[in-house]
Residue frames relative to the residue before (quaternion, step in Angstrom):
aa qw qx qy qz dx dy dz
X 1.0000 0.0000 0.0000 0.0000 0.00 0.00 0.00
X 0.0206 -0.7267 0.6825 0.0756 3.50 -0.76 0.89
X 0.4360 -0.6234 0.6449 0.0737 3.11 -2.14 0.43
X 0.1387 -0.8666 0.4777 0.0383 3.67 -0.29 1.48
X 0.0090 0.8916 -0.3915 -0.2272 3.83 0.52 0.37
X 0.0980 0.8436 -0.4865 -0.2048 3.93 0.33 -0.45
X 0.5788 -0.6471 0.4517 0.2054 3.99 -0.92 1.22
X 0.3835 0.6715 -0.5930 0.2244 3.28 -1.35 0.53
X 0.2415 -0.7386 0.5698 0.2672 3.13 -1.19 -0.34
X 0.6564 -0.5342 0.3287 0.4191 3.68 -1.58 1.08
X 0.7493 0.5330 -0.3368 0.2024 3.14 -1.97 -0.63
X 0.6896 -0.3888 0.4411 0.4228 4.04 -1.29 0.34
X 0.8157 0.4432 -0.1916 0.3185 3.19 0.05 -1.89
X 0.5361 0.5589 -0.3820 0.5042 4.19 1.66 -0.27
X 0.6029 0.6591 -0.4426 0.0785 3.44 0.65 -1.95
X 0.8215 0.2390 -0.2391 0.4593 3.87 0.17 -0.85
X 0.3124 0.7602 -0.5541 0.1318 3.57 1.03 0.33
X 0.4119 -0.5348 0.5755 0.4616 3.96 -1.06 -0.36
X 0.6168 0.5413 -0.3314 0.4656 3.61 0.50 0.16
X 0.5829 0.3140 -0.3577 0.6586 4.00 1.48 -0.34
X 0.3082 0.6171 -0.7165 0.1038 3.98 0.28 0.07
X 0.5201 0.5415 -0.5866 0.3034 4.04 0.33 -1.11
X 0.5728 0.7281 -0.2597 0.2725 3.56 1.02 -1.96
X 0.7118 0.4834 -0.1914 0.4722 3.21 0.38 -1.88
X 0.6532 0.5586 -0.3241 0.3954 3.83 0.78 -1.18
X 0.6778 0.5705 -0.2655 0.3803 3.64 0.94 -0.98
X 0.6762 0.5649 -0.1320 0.4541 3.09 1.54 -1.23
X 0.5161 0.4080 -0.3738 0.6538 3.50 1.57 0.01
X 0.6620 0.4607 -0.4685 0.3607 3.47 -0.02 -0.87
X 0.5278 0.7151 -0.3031 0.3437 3.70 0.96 -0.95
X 0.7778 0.2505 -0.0614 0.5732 3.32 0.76 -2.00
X 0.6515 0.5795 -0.3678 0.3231 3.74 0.92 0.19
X 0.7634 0.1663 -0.0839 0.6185 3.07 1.57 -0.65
X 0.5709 -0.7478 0.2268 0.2519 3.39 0.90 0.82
X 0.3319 0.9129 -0.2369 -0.0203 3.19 0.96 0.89
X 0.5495 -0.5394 0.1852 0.6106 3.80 0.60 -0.04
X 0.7854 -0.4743 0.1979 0.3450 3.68 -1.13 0.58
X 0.2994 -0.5437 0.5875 0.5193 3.83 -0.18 -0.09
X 0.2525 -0.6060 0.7539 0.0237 3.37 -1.81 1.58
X 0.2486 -0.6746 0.5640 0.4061 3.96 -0.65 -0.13
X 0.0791 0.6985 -0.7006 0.1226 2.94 -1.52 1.11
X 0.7526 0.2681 -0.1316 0.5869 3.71 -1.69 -0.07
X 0.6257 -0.4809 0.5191 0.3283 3.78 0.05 0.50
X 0.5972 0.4777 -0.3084 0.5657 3.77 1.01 0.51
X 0.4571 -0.5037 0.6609 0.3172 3.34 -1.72 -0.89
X 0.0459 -0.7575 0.6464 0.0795 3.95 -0.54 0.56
X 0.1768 0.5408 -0.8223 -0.0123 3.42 -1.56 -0.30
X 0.3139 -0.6745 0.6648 -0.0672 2.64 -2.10 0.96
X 0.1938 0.7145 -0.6456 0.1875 3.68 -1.45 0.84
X 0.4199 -0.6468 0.6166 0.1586 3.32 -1.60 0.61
X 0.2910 0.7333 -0.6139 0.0274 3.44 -1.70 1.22
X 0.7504 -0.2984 -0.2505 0.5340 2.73 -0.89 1.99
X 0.8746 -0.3919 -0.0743 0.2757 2.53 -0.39 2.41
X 0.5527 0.5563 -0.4225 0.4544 3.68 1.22 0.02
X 0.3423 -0.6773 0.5983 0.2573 3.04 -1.05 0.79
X 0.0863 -0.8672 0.4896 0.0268 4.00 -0.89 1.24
X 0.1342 -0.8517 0.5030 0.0599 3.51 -0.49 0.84
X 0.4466 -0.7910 0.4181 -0.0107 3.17 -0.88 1.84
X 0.1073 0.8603 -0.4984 -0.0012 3.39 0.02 0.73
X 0.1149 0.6477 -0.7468 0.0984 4.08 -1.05 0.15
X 0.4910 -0.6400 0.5896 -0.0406 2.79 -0.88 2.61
X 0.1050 -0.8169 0.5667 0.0240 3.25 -1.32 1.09
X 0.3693 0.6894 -0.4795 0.3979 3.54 1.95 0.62
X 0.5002 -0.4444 0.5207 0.5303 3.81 0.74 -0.39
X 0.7134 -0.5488 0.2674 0.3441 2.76 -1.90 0.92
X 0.7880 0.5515 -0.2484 0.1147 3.20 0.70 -1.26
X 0.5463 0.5484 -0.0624 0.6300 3.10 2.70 -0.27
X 0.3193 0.8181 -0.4061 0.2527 3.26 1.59 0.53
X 0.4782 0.6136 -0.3681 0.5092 3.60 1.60 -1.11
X 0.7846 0.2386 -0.3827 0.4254 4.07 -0.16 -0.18
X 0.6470 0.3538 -0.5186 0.4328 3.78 0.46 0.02
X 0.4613 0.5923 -0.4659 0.4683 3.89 0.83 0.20
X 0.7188 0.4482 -0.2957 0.4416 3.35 0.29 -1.60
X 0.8120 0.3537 -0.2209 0.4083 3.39 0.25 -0.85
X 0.6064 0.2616 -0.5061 0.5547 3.58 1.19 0.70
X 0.6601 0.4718 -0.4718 0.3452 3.22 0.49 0.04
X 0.6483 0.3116 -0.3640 0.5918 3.97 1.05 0.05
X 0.3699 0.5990 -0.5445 0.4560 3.60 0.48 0.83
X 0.6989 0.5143 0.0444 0.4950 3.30 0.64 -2.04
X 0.3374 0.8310 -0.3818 -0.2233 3.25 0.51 -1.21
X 0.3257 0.7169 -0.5874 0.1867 2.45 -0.53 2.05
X 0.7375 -0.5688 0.2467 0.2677 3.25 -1.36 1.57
X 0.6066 -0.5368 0.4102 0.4190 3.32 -1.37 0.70
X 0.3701 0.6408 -0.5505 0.3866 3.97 1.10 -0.49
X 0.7299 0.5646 -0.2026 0.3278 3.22 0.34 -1.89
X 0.6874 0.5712 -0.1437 0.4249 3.53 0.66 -1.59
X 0.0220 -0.6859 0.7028 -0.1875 4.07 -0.28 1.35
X 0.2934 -0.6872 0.6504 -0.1364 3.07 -1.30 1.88
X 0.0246 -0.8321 0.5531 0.0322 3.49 -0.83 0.79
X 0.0252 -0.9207 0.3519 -0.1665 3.63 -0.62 1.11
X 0.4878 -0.6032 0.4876 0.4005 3.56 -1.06 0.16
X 0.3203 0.7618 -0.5273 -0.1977 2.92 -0.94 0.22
X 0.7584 -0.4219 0.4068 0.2851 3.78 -1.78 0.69
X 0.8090 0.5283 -0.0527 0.2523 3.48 0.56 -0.85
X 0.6335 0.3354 -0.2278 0.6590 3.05 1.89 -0.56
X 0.5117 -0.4912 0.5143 0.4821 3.99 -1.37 0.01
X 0.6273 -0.4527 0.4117 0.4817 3.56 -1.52 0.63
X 0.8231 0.2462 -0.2509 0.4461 3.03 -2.26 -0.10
X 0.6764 0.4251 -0.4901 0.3486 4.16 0.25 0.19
X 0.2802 -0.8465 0.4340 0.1289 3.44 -0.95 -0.09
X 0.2641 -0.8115 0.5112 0.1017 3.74 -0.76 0.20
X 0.3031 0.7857 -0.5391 -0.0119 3.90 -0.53 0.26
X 0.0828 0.7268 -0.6315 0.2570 3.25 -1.05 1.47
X 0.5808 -0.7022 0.4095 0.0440 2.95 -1.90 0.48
X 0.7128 0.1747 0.0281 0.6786 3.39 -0.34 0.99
X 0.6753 0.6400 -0.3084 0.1980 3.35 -1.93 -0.06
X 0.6024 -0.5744 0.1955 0.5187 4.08 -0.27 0.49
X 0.6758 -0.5282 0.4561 0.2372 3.14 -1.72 0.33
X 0.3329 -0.6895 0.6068 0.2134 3.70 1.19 0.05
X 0.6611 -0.4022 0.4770 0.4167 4.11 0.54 0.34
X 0.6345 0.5051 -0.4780 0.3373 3.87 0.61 -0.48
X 0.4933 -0.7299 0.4094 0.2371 3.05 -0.87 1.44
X 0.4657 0.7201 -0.2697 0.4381 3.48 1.13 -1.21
X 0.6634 0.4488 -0.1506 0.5794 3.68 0.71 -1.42
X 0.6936 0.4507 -0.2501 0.5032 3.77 0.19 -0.84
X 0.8191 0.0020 -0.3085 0.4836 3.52 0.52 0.01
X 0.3302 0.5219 -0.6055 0.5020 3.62 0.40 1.36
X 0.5202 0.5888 -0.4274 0.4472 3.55 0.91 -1.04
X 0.6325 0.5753 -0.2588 0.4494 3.52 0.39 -2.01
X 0.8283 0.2933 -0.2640 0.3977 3.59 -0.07 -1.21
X 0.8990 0.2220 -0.1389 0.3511 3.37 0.60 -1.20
X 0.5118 -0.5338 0.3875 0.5504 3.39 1.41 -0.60
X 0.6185 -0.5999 0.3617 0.3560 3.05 -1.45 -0.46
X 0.5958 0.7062 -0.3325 0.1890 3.31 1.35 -0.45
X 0.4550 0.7502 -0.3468 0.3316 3.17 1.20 0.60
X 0.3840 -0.8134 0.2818 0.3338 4.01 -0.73 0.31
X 0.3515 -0.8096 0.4430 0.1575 3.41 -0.72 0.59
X 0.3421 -0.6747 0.6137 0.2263 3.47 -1.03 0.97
X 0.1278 0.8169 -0.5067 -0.2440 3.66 -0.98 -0.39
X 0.3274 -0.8267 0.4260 0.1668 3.35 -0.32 1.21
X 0.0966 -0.8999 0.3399 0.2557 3.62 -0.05 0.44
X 0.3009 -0.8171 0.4773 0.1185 3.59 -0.55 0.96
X 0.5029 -0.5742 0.5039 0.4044 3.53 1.17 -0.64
X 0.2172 -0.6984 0.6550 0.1898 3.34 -1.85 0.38
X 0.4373 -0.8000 0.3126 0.2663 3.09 -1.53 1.15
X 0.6878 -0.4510 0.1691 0.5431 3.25 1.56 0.96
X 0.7653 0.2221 0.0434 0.6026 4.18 1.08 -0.81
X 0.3106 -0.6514 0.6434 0.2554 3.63 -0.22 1.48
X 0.7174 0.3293 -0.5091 0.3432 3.74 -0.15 -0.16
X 0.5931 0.4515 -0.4646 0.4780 3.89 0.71 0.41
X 0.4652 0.6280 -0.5094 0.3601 4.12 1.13 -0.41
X 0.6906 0.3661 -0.4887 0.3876 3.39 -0.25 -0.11
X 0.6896 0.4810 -0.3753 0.3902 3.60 -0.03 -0.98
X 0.6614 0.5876 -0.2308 0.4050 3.50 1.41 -1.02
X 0.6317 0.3633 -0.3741 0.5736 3.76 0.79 -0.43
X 0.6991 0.4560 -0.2418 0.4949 3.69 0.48 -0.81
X 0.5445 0.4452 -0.5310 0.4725 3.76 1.17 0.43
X 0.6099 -0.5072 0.4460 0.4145 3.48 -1.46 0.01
X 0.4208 -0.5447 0.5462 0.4774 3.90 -0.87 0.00
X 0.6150 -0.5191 0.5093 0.3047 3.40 -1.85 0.55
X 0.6974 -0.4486 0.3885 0.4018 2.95 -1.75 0.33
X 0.6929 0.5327 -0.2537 0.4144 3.43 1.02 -1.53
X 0.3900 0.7502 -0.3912 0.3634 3.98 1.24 -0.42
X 0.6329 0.3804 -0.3313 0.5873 3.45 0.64 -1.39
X 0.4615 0.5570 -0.6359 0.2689 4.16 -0.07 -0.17
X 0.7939 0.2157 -0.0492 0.5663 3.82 0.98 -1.49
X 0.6715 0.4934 -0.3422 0.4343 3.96 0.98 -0.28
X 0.2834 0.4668 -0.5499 0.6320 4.45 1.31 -0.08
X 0.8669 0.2073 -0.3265 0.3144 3.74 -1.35 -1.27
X 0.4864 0.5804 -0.4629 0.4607 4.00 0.94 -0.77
X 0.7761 0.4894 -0.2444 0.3138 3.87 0.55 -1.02
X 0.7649 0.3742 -0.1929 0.4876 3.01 1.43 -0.84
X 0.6297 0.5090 -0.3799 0.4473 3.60 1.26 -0.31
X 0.6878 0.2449 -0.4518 0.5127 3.58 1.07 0.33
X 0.5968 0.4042 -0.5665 0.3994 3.43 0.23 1.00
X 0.6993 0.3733 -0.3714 0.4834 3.76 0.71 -0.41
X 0.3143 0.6901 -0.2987 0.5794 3.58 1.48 0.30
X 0.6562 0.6593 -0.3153 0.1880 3.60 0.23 -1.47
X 0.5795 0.5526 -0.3297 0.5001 3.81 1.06 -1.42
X 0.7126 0.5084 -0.3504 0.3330 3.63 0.63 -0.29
X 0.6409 0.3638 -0.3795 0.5594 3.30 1.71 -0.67
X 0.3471 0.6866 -0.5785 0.2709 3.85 0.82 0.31
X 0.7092 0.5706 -0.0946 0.4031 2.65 0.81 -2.21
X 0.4782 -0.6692 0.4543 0.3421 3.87 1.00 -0.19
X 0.4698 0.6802 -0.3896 0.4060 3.63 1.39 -0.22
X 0.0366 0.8843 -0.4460 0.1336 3.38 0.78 1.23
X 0.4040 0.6269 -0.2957 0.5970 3.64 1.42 0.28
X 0.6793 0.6152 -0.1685 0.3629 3.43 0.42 -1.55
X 0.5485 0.6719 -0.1269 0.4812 2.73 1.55 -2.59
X 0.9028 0.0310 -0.1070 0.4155 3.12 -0.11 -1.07
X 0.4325 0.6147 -0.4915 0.4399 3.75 0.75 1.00
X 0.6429 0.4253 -0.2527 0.5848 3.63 1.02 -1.08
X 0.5776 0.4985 -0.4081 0.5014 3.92 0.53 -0.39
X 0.5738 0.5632 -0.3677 0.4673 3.39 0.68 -1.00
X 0.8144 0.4082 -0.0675 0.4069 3.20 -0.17 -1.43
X 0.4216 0.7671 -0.2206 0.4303 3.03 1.21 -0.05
X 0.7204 -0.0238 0.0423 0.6918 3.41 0.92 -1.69
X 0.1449 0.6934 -0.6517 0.2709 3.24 0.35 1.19
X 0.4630 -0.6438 0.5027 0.3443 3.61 -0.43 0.53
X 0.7197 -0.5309 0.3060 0.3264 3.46 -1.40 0.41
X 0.1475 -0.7481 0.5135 0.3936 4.24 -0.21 -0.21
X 0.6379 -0.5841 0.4148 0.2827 3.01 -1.33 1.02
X 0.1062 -0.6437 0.6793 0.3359 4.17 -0.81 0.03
X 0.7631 -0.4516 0.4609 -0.0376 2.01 -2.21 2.02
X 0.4325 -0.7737 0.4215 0.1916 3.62 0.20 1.74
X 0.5404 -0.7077 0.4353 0.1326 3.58 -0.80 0.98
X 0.6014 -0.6722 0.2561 0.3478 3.64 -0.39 0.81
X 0.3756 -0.8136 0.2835 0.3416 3.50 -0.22 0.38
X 0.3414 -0.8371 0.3914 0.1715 3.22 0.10 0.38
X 0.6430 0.3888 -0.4243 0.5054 3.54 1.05 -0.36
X 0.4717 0.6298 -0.5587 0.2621 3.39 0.85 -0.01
X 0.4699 -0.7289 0.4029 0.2926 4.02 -1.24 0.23
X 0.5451 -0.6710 0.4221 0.2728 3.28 -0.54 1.08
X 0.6305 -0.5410 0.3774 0.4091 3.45 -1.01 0.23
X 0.4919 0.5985 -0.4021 0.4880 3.40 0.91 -0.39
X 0.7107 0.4392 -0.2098 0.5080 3.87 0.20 -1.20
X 0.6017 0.3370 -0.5248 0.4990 3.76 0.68 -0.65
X 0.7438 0.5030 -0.3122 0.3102 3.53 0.00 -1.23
X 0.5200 0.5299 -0.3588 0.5657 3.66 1.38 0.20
X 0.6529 0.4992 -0.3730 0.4306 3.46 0.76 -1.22
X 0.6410 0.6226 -0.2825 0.3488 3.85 0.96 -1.30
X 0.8946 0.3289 -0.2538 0.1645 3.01 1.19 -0.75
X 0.5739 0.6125 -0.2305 0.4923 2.54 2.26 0.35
């Protein structure tokens, strides 16, 4: 049994923030793999479903970000299952949009969300990072996660949503490498085909004709 957790905060006035991306991520996984409604629970929202064979339990804390560590803890000692087990999904400041990161354990990068999971659960848990970009001046970062994404966002955030959910059976499987290799590759942009010889071009034969006349 694993535990999926994704950040954000409740209410209308959060929903398209860069800061609910964990949010948005759950909500695909839901309608991609068919999972059961979000019930409230653990001071959150859960929903539940099975991929490749693991049973996986969806969670998106509804204490606010900065109180996320107790609606975790308390699905995760319901469930018990270990922080190994327990895969966080997030914004994060540090990478370029649409790119990603996944790793174990390690600092909070300032995310507040992270800092109090730390508190409740430790660190040995795994982290997703979603990257959103920086707006260039820590004294503009707040307004900036708490703004909505741009129209033009959805150009690289639509495929970012769906390649970690059709992705997902790999983080079941624990293949957490994989996870974040096949995402990669994923929104890699198309490769161009490799222009076709030219044909009107003259053959050696024809230059050596042209020379001698």
């Amino acid at each position: 049994m694993r535990l999926f957790v994704g950040l954000g905060n409740p209410g209308p006035k959060y929903q398209h923030n860069r800061h609910n991306i964990g949010f948005m991520a759950m909500d695909v996984f839901v309608r991609r793999h068919n999972f059961s409604d979000w019930s409230k629970k653990f001071q959150g929202e859960i929903s539940t479903g099975t991929l490749e064979g693991e049973k996986i339990i969806l969670l998106k804390p509804q204490t606010f970000m900065n109180l996320s560590g107790q609606s975790v803890q308390a699905a995760a000692a319901f469930y018990k299952i270990a922080p190994e087990d327990t895969v966080v999904f997030y914004d994060e400041l540090d990478l370029q949009p649409g790119k990603l990161r996944v790793k174990k354990a390690g600092g909070s990068g300032g995310h507040n969300g992270i800092k109090s999971i730390d508190s409740h659960l430790g660190q040995d848990y795994w982290r997703v990072r979603l990257g959103i970009g920086h707006p260039g001046d820590k004294n503009l970062v707040s307004n900036y996660v708490l703004g909505d994404f741009a129209k033009a966002d959805d150009a690289w955030l639509a495929p970012l949503l769906d390649a970690l959910a059709d992705h997902a059976p790999r983080l079941a499987a624990g293949d957490m490498d994989g996870y974040m290799s096949k995402v990669a590759q994923a929104l890699q942009p198309p490769r161009e085909a490799k222009p076709k010889d030219d044909k009107t071009k003259p053959d050696v034969q024809d230059k050596k004709k042209a020379q001698k006349e």
